[in-house]
ROLUM-418161 format. One line per field, with one value per residue (C-alpha): residue number from 0; residue in one letter; y, x, z. Coordinates in nm, 2 decimals, m for minus. Each point is the difference from the previous one (the first is absolute). Example, Ala and Ser with C-alpha at 12.3 -4.5 7.8 and 13.67 -1.06 7.14 Angstrom:
// ROLUM-418161
pos c(0; 1)
code c(a; s)
c2 c(m0.45; 0.34)
c1 c(1.23; 0.14)
c3 c(0.78; m0.07)
//
This chain:
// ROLUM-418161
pos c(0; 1; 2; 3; 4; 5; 6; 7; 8; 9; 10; 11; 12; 13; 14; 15; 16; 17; 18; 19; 20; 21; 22; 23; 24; 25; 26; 27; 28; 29; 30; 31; 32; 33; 34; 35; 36; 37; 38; 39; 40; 41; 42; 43; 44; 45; 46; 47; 48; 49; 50; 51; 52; 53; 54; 55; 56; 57; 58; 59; 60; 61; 62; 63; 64; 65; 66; 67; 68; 69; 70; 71; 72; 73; 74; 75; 76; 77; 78; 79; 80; 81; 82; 83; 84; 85; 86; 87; 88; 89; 90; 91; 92; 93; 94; 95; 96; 97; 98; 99; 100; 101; 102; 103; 104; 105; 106; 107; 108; 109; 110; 111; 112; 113; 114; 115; 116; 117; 118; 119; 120; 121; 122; 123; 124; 125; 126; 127; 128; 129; 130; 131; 132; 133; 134; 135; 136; 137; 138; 139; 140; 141; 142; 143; 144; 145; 146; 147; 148; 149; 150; 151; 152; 153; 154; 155; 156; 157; 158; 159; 160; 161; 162; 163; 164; 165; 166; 167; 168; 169; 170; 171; 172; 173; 174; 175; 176; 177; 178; 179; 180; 181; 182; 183; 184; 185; 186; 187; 188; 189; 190; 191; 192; 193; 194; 195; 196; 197; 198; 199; 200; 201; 202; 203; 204; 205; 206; 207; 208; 209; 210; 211; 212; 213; 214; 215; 216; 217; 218; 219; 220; 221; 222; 223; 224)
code c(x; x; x; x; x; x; x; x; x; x; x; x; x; x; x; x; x; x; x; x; x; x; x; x; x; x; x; x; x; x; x; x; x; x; x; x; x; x; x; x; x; x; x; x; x; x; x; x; x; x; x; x; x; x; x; x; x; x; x; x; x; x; x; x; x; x; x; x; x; x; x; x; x; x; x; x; x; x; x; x; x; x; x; x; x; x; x; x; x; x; x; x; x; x; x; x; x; x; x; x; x; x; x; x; x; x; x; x; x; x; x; x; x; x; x; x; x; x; x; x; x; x; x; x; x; x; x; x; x; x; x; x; x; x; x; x; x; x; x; x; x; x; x; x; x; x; x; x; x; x; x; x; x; x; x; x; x; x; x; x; x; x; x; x; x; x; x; x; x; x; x; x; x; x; x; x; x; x; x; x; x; x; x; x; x; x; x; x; x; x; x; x; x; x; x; x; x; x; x; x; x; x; x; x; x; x; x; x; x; x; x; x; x; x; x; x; x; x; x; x; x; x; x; x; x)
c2 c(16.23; m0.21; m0.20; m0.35; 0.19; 0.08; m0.29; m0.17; 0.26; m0.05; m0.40; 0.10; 0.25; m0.24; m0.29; 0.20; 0.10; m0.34; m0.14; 0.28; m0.05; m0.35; m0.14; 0.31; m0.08; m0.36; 0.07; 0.24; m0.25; m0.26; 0.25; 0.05; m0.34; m0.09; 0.30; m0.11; m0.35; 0.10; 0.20; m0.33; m0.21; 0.31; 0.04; m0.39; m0.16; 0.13; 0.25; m0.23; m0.24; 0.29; 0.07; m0.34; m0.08; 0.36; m0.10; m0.31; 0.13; 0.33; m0.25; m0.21; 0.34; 0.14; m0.17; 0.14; 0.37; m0.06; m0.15; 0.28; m0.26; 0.31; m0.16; m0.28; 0.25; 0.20; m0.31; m0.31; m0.34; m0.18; m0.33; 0.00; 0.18; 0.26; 0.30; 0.34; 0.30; 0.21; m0.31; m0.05; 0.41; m0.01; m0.30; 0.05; 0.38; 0.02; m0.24; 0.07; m0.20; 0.15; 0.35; m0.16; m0.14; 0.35; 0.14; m0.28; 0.06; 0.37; m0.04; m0.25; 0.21; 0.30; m0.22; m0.06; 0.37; m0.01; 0.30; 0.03; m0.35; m0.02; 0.36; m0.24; m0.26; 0.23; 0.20; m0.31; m0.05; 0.17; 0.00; 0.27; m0.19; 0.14; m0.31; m0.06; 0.36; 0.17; m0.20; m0.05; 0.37; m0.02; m0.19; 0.17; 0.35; m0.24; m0.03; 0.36; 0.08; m0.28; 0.19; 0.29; 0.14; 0.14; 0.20; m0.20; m0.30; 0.29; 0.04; m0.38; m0.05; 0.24; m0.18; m0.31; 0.14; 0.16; m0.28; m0.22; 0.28; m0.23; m0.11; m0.23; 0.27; 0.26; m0.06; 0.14; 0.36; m0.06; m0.10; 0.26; 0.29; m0.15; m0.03; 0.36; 0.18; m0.16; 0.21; 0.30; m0.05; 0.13; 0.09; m0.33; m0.21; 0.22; m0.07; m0.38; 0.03; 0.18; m0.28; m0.27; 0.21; 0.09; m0.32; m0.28; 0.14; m0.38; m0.13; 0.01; 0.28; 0.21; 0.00; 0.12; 0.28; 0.24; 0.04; 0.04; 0.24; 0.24; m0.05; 0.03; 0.32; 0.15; m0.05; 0.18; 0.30; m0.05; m0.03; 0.39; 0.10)
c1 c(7.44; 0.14; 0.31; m0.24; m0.11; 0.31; 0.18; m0.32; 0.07; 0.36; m0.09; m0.26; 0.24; 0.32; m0.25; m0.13; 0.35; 0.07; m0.24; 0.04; 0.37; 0.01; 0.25; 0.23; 0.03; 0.03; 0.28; 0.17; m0.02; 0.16; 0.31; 0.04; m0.01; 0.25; 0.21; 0.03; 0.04; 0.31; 0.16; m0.03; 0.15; 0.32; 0.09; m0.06; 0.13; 0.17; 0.21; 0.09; 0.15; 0.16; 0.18; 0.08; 0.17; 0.16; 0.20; 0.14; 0.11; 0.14; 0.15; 0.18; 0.15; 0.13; 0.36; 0.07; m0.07; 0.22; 0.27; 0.01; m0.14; m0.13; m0.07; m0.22; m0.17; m0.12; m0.02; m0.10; 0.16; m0.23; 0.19; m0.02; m0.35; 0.10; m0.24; 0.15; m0.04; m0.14; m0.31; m0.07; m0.04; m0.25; m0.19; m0.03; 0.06; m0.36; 0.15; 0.29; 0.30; m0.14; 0.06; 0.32; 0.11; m0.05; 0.26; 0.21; 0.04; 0.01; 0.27; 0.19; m0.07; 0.16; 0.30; 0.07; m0.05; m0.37; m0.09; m0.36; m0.08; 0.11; m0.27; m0.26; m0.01; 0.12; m0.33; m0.15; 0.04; m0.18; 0.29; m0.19; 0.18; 0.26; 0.22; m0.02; m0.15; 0.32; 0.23; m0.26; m0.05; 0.42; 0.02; m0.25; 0.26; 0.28; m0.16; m0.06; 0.34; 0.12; m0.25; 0.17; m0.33; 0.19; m0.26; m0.25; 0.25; 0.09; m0.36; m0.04; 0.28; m0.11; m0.37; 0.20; 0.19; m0.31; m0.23; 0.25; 0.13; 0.29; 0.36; m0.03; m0.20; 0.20; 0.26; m0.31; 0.04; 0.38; m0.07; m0.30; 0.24; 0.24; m0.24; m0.11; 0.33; 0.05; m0.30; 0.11; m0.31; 0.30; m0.33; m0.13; 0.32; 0.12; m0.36; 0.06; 0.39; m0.18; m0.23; 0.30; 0.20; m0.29; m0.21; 0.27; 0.28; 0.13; 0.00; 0.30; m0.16; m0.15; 0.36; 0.12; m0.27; 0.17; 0.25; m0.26; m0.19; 0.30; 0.09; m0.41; m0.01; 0.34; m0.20; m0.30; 0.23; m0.15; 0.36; 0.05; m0.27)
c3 c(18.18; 0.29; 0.02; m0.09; m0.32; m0.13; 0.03; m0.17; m0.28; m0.03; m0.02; m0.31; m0.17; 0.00; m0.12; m0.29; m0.08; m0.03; m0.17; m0.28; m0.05; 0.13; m0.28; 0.04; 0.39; m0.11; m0.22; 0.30; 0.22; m0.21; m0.09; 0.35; 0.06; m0.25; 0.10; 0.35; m0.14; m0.22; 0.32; 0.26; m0.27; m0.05; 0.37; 0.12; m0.28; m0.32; 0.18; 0.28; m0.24; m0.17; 0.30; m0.01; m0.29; 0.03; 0.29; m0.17; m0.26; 0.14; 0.33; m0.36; m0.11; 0.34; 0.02; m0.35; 0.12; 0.26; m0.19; m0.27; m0.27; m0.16; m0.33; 0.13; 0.23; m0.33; m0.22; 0.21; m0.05; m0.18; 0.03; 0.36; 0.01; 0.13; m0.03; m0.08; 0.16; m0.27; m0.05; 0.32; 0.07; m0.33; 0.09; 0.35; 0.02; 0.26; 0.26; 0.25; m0.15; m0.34; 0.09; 0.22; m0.37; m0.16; 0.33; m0.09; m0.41; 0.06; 0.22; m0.28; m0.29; 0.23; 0.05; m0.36; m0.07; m0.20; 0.20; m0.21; 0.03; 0.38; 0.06; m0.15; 0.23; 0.30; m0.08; 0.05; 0.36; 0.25; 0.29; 0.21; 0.32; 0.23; m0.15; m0.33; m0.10; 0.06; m0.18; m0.30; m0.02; 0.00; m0.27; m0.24; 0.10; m0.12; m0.32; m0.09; 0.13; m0.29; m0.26; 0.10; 0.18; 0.29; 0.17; 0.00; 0.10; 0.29; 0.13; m0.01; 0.21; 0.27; m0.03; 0.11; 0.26; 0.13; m0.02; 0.22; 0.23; 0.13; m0.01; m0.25; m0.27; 0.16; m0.28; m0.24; 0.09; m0.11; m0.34; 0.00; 0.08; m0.24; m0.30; 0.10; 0.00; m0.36; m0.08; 0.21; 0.18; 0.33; 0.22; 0.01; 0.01; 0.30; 0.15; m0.03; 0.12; 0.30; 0.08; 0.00; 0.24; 0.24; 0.01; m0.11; 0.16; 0.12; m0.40; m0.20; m0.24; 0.27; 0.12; m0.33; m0.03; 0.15; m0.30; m0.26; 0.18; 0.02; m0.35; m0.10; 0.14; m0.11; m0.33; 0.11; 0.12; 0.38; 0.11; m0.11; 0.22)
//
């Protein structure tokens, strides 16, 4: 069979395909149709205005956060329609300022000392940036340090430190080793003291290694050796 011939066979075999299970293609075409339809319509136009009305509500909201106006942050002011936090998080939690709004009332909740409400909205934003991963990754360590979760509020803090790798986050490995020496976890706060003093030598904790490295390992008996 040559190349013609084939092709002409392909031609008949997709035709009598289609006219036996004409309505089922029919009805594949349409779902495909209205699929593509329904996806157009979601990144054009519904989550575009979304993003919209996120931001003006979340831009309303802002000078509270800053000023500490914790409770109007967490409960909105309706007289003044002002969104809070916490509704704008669960109505617009798959835009920016919605997962923003989850940062924010995480962040509020931590402040008033509602550690399990603060992890909820915390877990909410995906901070995976060099910026606002860091601190975010901070704060959730600050909340299992408050419940009392000290090792896993120790390996959080080093996660932080890590992820930003500079002299702002450097103060991370500080409150890692801390959290770790509460669990006499020595190894890995000495590790983290070890870091400040080598890498972040110029920061006010880096300068203050030196003294908890000595002591750390006075603990560990290396002194003796």
């Amino acid at each position: 069979m040559n190349i013609k011939e084939r092709i002409a066979s392909i031609q008949t075999s997709i035709k009598a395909y289609y006219e036996t299970n004409k309505k089922r293609v029919q009805q594949v075409g349409i779902a495909a149709i209205a699929v593509i339809g329904v996806a157009v319509y979601w990144f054009q136009f519904y989550m575009p205005s979304q993003e919209k009305e996120a931001e003006v509500k979340f831009a309303k909201l802002w000078h509270y956060f800053k000023s500490d106006s914790l409770d109007v942050v967490l409960k909105g002011d309706k007289a003044n329609k002002i969104m809070s936090a916490v509704e704008i998080a669960d109505k617009y939690g798959m835009t920016s300022k919605g997962k923003e709004a989850s940062l924010m009332a995480g962040l509020s909740y931590l402040k008033k000392g509602e550690y399990k409400k603060a992890l909820d909205y915390l877990d909410n934003f995906n901070g995976g940036d060099v910026i606002l991963g860091p601190s975010t990754i901070a704060a959730k360590a600050a909340c299992y340090s408050g419940l009392g979760e000290l090792s896993k509020a120790a390996d959080l803090y080093e996660k932080a430190a890590k992820l930003g790798e500079n002299e702002y986050t450097s103060v991370y490995y500080q409150k890692a080793a801390v959290h770790y020496e509460l669990t006499k976890d020595y190894s890995s706060a000495l590790s983290c003291y070890e870091t400040l003093e080598s890498k972040y030598s110029a920061t006010r904790e880096g300068q203050e290694a030196e003294k908890y490295i000595y002591r750390l390992k006075g603990l560990m008996g290396e002194l003796n050796k």
